[in-house]
C-alpha positions in Angstrom: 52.8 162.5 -56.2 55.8 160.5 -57.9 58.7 161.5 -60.2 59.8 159.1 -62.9 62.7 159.0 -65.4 63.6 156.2 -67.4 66.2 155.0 -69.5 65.8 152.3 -72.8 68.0 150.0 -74.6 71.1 150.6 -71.9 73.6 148.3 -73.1 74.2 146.1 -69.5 72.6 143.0 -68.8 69.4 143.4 -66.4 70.9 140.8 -64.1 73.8 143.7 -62.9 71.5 146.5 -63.1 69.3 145.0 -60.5 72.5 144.6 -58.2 73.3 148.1 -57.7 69.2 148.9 -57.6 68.6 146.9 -54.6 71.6 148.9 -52.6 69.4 152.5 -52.9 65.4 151.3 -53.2 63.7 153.2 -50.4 66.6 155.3 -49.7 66.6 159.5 -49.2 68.2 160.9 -52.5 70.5 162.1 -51.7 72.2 159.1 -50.1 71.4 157.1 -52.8 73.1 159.0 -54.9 76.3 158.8 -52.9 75.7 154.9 -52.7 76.2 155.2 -56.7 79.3 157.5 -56.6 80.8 155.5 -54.1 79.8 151.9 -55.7 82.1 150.3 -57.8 79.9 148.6 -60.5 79.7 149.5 -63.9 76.1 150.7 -63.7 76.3 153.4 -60.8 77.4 155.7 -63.6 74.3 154.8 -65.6 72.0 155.6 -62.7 73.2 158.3 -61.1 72.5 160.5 -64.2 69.0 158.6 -64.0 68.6 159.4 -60.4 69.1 163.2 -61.3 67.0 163.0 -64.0 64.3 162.0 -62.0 64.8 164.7 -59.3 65.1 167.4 -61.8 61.5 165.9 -63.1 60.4 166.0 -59.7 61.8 169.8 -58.9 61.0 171.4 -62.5 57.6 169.7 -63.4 55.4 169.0 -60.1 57.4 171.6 -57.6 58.2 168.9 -55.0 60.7 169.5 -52.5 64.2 167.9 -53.3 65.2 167.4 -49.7 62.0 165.4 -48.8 62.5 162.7 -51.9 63.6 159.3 -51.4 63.8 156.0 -54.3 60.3 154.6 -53.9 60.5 152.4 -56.5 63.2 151.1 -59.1 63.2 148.5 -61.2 65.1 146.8 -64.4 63.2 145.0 -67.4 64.7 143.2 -69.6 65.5 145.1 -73.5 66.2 143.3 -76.8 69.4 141.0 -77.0 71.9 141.5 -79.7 73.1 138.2 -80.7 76.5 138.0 -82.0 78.6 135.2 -83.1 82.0 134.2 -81.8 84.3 132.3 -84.0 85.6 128.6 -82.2 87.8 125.9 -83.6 87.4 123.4 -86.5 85.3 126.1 -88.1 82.3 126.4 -85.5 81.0 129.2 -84.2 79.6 129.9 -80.7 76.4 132.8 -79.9 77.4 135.3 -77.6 74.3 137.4 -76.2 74.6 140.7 -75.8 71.6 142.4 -73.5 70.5 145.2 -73.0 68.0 147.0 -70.0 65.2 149.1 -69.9 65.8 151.2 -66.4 63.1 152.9 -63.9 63.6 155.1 -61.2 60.4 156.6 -59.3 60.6 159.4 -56.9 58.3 160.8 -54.3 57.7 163.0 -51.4 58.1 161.7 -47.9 55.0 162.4 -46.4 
């Protein structure tokens, strides 16, 4: 049985997200989610409340057992870029991309 919780349209780009995912795939819960407090990136605030999200899924809706979960999978898709423009000299302008992530974060039971 897994747990899932996901997050849409988070406005970081994939490319960090899936920096701080690789530190707690296949890790225990709970020491993932002290790998995010303790990680200074600008998603480990992001993903911790995802990571809890998906226990609380896990707890509440299929009665697993919180201290036998671990990270089995997690992964980052790309979203929708916003696509902004920067003003440059002699009148040009520049495209700055803004993008955004659609986050994943699967739980399950040690067996």
């Amino acid at each position: 049985m897994e747990a899932k919780a996901t997050l849409n349209y988070t406005r970081i780009s994939p490319r960090k997200v899936g920096l701080v995912l690789d530190l707690i795939r296949n890790k225990p819960v709970d020491l993932a989610a002290a790998i995010l407090e303790n990680t200074p990136k600008a998603a480990c605030e992001d993903l911790g409340k995802l990571l809890k999200s998906a226990v609380s899924n896990a707890e509440n809706n299929l009665q697993m057992d919180k201290g036998s979960l671990y990270v089995s999978k997690c992964y980052v898709t790309p979203g929708p870029i916003l696509k902004r423009i920067r003003p440059k000299d002699h009148g040009r302008a520049h495209r700055i991309l803004k993008r955004t992530s659609h986050i994943t974060i699967v739980v399950a039971e040690k067996e």
